[in-house]
C-alpha positions as CSV (number, residue, x, y, z in Angstrom):
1,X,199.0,170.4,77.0
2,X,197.5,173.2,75.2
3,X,196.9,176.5,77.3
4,X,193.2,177.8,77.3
5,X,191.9,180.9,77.8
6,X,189.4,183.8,77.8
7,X,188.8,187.5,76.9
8,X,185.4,188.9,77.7
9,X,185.3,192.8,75.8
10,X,182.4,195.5,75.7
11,X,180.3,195.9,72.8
12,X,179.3,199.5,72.0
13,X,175.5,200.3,71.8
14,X,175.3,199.7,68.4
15,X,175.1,196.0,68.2
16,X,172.8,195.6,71.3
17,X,175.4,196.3,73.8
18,X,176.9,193.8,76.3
19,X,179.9,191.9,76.2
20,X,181.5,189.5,73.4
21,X,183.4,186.4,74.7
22,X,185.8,185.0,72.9
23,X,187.7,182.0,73.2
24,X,191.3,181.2,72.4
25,X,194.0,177.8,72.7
26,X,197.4,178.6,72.6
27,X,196.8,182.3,71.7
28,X,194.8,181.4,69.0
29,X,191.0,182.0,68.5
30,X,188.9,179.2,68.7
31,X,184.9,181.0,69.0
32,X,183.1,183.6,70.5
33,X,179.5,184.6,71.9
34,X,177.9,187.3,72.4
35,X,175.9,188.5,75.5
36,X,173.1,191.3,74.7
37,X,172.4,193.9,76.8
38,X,169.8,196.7,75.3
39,X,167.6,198.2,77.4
40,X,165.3,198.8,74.5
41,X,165.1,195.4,72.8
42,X,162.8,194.0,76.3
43,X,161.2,197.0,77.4
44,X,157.5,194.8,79.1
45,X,160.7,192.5,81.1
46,X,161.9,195.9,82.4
47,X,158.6,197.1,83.1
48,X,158.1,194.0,84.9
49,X,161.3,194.1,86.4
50,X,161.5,197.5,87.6
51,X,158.0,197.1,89.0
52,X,159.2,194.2,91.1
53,X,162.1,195.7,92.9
54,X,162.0,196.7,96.1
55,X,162.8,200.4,97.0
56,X,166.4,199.7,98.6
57,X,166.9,197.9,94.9
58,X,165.7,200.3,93.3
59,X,168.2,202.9,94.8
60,X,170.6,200.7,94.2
61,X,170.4,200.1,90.7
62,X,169.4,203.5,89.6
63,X,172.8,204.6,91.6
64,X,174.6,201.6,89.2
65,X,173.4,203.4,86.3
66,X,173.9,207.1,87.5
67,X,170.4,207.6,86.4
68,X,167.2,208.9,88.0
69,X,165.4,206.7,85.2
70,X,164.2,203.4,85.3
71,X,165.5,202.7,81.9
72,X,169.3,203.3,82.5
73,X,168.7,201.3,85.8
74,X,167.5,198.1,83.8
75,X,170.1,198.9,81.1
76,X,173.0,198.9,84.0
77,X,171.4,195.5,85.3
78,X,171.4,194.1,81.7
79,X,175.0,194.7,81.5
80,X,175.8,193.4,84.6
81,X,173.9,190.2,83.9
82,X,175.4,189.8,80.4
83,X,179.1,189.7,81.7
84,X,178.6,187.1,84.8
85,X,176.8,185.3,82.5
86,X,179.9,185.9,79.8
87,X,182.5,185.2,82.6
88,X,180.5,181.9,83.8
89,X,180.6,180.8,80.4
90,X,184.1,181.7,79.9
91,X,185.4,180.0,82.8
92,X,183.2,177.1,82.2
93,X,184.8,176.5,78.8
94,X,188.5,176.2,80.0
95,X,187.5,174.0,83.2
96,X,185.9,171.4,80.8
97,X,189.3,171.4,79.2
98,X,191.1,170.9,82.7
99,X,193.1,173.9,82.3
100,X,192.6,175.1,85.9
């Protein structure tokens, strides 16, 4: 039976940030993705976002970002999103496989 697995990496900045999955059976790669995470690229949804939180949440996220600015703050949630929803994904793929 053919071993599947899973590598989830950081992207630098560059590229939109985030996290790249890739995929691999028996060592080899089989596909990737990639899970975004730029602050800039949805700046209304951080607005939005930000607006929304609740003081407690705030605190918390800015203290996630080691900011005092609302930016860095959504930018830390971004990243945070993009790789649950990277390892979800990941662990998805080799489940579907039965390789649990």
């Amino acid at each position: 039976m053919p071993k599947y697995t899973y590598r989830v990496s950081p992207r630098t900045a560059e590229p939109g940030g985030g996290y790249q999955l890739r995929f691999y059976m028996d060592g080899e790669e089989m596909g990737s993705g990639v899970y975004p995470a730029d602050p800039d690229a949805a700046q209304e949804e951080g607005i939005d976002w930000w607006n929304g939180l609740a003081a407690h949440e705030r605190a918390h996220w800015l203290e996630k970002a080691k900011s005092a600015r609302p930016v860095d703050a959504w930018g830390a949630f971004l990243r945070e999103q993009a790789h649950a929803d990277a390892l979800a994904e990941g662990w998805a793929w080799i489940t579907r496989r039965g390789s649990v």
